[in-house]
C-alpha positions in Angstrom: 6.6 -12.3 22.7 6.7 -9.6 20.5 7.1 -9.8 16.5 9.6 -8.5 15.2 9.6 -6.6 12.0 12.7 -8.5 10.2 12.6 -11.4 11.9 9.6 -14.0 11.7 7.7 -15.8 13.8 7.2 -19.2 12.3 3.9 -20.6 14.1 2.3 -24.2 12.6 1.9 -23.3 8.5 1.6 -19.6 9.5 5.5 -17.2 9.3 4.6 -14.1 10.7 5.7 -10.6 10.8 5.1 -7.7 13.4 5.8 -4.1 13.7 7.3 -5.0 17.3 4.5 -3.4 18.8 2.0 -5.4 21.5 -0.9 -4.8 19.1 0.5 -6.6 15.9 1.2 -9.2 18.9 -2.0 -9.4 19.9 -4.0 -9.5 16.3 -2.1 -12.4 15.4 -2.7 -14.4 18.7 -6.2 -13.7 17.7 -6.0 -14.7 14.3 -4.3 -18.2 14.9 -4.7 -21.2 13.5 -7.2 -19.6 11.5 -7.2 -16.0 10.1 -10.6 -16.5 8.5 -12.4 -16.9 11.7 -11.9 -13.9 13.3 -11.7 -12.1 9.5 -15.3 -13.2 8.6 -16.2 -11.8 11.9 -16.0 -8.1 9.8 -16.9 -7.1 6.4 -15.1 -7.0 3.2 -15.3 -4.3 1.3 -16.8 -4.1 -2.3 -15.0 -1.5 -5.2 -15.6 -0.4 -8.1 -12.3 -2.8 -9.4 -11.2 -5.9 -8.5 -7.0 -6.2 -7.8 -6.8 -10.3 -9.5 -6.8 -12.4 -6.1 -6.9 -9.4 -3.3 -10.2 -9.1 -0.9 -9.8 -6.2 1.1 -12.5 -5.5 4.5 -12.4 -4.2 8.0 -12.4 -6.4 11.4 -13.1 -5.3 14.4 -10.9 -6.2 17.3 -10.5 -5.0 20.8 -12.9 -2.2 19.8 -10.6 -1.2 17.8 -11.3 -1.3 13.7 -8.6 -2.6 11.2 -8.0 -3.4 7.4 -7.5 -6.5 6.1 -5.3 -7.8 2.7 -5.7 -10.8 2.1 -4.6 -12.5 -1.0 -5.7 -15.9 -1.9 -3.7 -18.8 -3.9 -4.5 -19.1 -8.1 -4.9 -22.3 -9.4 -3.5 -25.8 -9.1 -0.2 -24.7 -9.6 -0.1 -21.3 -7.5 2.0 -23.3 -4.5 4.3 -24.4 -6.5 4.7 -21.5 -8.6 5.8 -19.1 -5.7 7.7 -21.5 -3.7 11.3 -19.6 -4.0 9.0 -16.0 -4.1 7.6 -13.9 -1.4 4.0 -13.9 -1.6 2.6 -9.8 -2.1 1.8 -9.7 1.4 5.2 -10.0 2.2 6.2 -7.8 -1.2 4.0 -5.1 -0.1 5.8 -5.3 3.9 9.2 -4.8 2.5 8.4 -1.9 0.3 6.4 -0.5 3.6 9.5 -0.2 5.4 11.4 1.1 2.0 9.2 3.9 2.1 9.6 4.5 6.2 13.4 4.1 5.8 13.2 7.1 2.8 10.5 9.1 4.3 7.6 8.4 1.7 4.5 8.7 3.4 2.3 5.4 3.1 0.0 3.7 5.5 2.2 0.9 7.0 0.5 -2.2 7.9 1.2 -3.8 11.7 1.1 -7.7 10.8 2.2 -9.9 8.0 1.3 -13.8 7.7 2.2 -16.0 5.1 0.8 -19.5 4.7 3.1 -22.0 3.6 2.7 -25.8 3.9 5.6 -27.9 3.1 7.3 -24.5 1.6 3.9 -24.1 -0.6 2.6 -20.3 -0.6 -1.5 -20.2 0.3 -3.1 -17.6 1.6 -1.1 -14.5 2.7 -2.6 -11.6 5.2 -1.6 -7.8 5.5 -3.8 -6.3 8.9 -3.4 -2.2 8.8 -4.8 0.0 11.3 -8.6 1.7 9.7 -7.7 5.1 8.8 -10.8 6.6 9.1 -10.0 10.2 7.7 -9.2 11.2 4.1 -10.2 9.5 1.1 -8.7 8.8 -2.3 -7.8 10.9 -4.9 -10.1 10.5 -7.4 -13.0 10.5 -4.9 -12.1 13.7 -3.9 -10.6 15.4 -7.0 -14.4 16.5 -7.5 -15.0 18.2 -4.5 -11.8 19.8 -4.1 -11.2 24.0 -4.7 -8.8 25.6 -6.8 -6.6 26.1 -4.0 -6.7 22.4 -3.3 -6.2 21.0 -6.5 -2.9 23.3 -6.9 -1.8 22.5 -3.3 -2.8 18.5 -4.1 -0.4 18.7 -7.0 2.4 20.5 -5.2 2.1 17.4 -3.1 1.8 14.9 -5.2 4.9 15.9 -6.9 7.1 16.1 -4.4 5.7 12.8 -2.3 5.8 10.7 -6.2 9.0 12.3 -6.9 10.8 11.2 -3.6 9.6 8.1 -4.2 11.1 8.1 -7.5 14.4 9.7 -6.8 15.0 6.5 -4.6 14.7 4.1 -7.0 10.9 3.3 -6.1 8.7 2.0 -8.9 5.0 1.7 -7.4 3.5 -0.2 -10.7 0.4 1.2 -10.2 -0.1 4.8 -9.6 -4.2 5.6 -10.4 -5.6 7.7 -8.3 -6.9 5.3 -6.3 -3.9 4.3 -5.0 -3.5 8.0 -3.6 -5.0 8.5 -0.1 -5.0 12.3 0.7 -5.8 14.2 4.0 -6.4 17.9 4.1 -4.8 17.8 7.1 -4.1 21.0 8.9 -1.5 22.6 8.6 -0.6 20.9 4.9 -2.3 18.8 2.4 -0.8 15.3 3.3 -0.4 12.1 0.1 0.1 8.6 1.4 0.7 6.3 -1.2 -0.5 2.9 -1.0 -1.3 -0.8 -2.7 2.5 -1.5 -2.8 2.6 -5.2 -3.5 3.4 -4.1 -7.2 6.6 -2.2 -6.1 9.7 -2.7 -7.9 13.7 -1.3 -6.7 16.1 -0.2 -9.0 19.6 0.7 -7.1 19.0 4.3 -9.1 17.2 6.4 -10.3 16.0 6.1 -13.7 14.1 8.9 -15.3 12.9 6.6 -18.3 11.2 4.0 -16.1 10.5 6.5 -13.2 8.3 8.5 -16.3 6.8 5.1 -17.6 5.8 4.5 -14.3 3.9 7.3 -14.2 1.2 6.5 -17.2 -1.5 5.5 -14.9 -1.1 8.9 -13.1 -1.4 10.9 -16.1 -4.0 8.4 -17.6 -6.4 9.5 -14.8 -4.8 13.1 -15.0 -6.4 13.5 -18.2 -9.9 11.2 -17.6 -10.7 14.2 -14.6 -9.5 16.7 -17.3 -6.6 18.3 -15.1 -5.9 22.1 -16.4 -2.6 23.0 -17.9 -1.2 24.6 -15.5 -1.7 22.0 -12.9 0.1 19.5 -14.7 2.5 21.9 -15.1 2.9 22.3 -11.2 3.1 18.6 -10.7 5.8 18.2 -13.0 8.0 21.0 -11.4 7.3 20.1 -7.6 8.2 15.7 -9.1 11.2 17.1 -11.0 12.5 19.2 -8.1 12.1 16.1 -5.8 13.9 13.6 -8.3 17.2 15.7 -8.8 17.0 17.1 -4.9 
């Protein structure tokens, strides 16, 4: 059978969701009953932050790598808290195929699983495909030429913008949450960490510009010239009132 991407699969405590393709099929074969054996067969990855109860790593699978989400329950009364709420594994799925429906270039992930037991939200799962080209923004911010930093902008603005003009509000837009590829022929910005996401039927310039601090905030910690800003402002302006 293959998941479907709006319809769940509901298997033992496990409701699952697929991109309809045979892989997501296949991962979550392998991961059930229990995600954590063939999770802890990888690595997880260690930053610099820590997102509250997120662990992110990499699996290997059919020799094949992939990333792994996972979000772990909070406290005595985390079950409880969430039963009428999607957990952010499910959040961050919807707002992946917000972004596909508009055109807003993230990296979508290929499985979904929550964990619910008698309606009570555990652990919850995002798998992605391992992108192993590009890197974030503020890793390479430093390495980047003139030329690169003004196209970056250009790029920034439009993709940030897009997402703006369509009601999108990310939560959380460091520059860590900016994955860039200096692909040929253009500079390409996925935007990603979406389980923050919130939709507004409109745009609105007041929150779409609040939502925006973090940008700015690391904007100004690389010490971003005037006349950069300047071009990100014109190319996100452009794309909210296109």
């Amino acid at each position: 059978m293959i998941l479907s991407a709006s319809k769940p699969l509901q298997k033992g405590w496990y409701r699952i969701y697929g991109n309809g393709s045979a892989v997501s099929t296949a991962i979550a074969q392998a991961l059930l009953p229990e995600p954590e054996r063939l999770i802890s067969s990888g690595e997880e990855l260690v930053t610099a932050w820590h997102a509250g109860n997120a662990e992110k790593g990499r699996f290997t699978f059919q020799g094949k790598c992939y990333f792994y989400k996972r979000y772990a329950p909070k406290g005595a009364f985390f079950g409880i808290k969430n039963i009428f709420r999607p957990s952010k594994a499910l959040r961050a799925w919807c707002f992946a195929e917000k972004f596909a429906n508009y055109a807003v270039p993230t990296i979508a992930p290929l499985l979904c699983m929550e964990k619910r037991r008698c309606a009570l939200l555990g652990s919850s799962y995002l798998i992605f495909p391992f992108i192993e080209f590009g890197d974030n923004l503020l890793n390479l911010w430093g390495v980047f030429s003139d030329s690169q930093r003004l196209e970056c902008m250009r790029v920034l603005g439009e993709t940030i913008g897009k997402m703006h003009c369509h009601g999108i509000l990310h939560g959380d837009l460091n520059w860590r949450n900016l994955l860039v590829s200096n692909g040929d022929p253009v500079m390409q910005v996925s935007i990603i960490d979406l389980d923050g996401c919130r939709y507004r039927n409109v745009y609105d310039e007041t929150l779409a510009l609040h939502d925006l601090k973090h940008f700015y905030r690391d904007m100004s910690r690389a010490a971003v010239s005037d006349g950069l800003m300047q071009e990100f402002q014109r190319s996100w302006q452009s794309a909210v009132t296109d």
